[in-house]
C-alpha positions, 0 to 999 in steps of 0.5 A: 618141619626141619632142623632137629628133633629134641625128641631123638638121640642125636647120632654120632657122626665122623664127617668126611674128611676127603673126597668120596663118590657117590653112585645113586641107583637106580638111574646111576648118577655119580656124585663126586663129594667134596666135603668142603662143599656139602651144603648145610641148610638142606633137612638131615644130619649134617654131611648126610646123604640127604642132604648131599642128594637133595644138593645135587637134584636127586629127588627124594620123599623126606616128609618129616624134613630129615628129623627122623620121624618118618621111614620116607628117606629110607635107602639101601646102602649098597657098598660103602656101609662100613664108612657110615655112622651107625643108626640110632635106637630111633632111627631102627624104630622108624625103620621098622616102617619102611618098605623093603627094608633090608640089613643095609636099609638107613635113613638118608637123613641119618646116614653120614658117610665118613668118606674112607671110601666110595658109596653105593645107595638105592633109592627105592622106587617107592621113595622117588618124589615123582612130583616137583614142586616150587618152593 
């Protein structure tokens, strides 16, 4: 599954209009982001965190395909959170389901920094895909 889910309220999202970094913990990689450059055919909102993960290597499980009907891309927005969209009635009850969930938890899928500022997120180590597979 990808694309859209017909199903959910489509979130309101202000992309990025500048240059913005994102720092990725645990193994601290730093993402310059340049929004002329996210690409869109990867699962999640557009310009959203998943997608600029998954564009730059950075595994992580999203079993429903970025369509918010799961918890599998759930992350911690460590600094930076302000600058995000804010979540959904659908994205809070898929939430509900993750692990570790914390007040700054998002959905990587949904989350779309504005990029007024620079981001921080955790991927928790539960939410690693430590299998690679070829498609």
């Amino acid at each position: 599954m990808a694309g859209r889910n017909p199903y959910i309220e489509t979130p309101e999202i202000r992309r990025p209009t500048r240059k913005y970094r994102l720092t990725v913990l645990p193994e601290n990689k730093v993402i310059e982001v340049d929004p002329e450059q996210i690409p869109e055919y990867y699962d999640g909102e557009p310009c959203s965190l998943l997608q600029i993960l998954l564009a730059n290597d950075v595994e992580i499980d999203h079993a429903c395909g970025g369509v918010c009907a799961c918890s599998t891309c759930h992350v911690i927005v460590r600094e930076g959170l302000a600058t995000c969209n804010e979540s959904t009635d659908d994205e809070e009850d898929q939430l509900e389901m993750a692990r570790g969930l914390t007040i700054s938890s998002r959905l990587a899928c949904q989350c779309v920094p504005d990029g007024s500022m620079d981001v921080v997120v955790e991927i928790p180590a539960w939410n690693i895909n430590l299998v690679s597979e070829e498609h």
